[in-house]
Legacy VTK file of the C-alpha trace (Angstrom):
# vtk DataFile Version 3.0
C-alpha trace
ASCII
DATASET POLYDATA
POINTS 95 float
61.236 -21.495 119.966
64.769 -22.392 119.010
65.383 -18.601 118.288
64.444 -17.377 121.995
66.631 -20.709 123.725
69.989 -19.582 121.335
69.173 -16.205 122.496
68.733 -16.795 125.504
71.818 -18.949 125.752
74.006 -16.229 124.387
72.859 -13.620 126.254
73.807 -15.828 129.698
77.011 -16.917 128.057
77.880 -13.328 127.317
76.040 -12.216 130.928
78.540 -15.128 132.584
81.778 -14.116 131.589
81.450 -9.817 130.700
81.860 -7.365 133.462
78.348 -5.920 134.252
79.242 -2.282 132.881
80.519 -4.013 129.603
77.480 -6.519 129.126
75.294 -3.350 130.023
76.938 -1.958 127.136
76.495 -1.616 123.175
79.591 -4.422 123.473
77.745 -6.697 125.365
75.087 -6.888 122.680
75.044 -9.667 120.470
78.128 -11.025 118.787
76.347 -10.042 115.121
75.644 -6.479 116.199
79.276 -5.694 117.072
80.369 -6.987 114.051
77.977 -5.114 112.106
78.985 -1.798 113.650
82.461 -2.798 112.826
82.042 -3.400 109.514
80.020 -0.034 108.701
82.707 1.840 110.906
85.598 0.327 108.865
83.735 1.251 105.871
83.057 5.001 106.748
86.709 5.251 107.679
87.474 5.012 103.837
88.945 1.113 104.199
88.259 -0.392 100.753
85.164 -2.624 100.425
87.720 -5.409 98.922
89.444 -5.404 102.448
86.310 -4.721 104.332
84.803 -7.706 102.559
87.958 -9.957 102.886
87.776 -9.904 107.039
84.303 -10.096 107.155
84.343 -12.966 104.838
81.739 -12.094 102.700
82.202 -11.324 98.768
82.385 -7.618 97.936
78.796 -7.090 96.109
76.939 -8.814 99.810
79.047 -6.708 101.855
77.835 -3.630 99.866
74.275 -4.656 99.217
74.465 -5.034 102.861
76.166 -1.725 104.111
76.524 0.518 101.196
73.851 2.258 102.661
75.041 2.939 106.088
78.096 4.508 104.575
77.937 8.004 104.784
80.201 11.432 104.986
83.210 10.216 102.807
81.891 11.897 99.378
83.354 15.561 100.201
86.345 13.954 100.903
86.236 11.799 97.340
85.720 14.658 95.681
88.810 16.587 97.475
91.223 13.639 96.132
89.505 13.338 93.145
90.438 16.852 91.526
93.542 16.811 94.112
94.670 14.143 91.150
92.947 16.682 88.182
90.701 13.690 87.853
87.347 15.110 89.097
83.981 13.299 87.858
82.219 14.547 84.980
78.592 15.261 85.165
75.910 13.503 82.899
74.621 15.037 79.927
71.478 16.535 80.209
70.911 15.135 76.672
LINES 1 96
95 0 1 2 3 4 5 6 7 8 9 10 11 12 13 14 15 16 17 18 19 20 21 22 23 24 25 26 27 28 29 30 31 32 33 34 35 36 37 38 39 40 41 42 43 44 45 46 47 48 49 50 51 52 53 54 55 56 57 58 59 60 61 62 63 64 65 66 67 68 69 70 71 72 73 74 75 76 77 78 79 80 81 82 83 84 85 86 87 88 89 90 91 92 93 94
């Protein structure tokens, strides 16, 4: 029951002071689910985890456990600088 009155709370607050196209909007969601798309974006725009983790205020290993999986598209571009600086990853043994 508390749940539904904080919700409902927030989502007047939020309704109370946002224009109506913006509250309509993925913005006007929650205050939690616009940080979470921040947080993935900032991630899958190649911003270290240590930074990432610093703003959010969360350590680096519950930020990851958290988003490591919504992080997506960067490994072509890992790879680029990776043998761009004749460092490129070497493959397990088969052994």
């Amino acid at each position: 029951m508390l749940t539904f009155r904080l919700q409902t709370v927030g989502r007047n607050a939020r309704k109370a002071v946002l224009p109506p196209h913006v509250f309509e909007s993925p913005t006007g969601r929650r205050v939690y689910d616009n940080r979470n798309t921040r947080l993935t974006k900032w991630l899958n725009d190649g911003i270290p985890p240590a930074q990432v983790a610093e703003w959010a205020g969360n350590s680096v290993a519950v930020l990851l456990a958290t988003y490591a999986r919504c992080v997506e598209g960067q490994l072509p571009d890992l790879k680029r600088r990776l043998e761009a600086a004749g460092d490129p990853p070497e493959r397990p043994s088969a052994d």
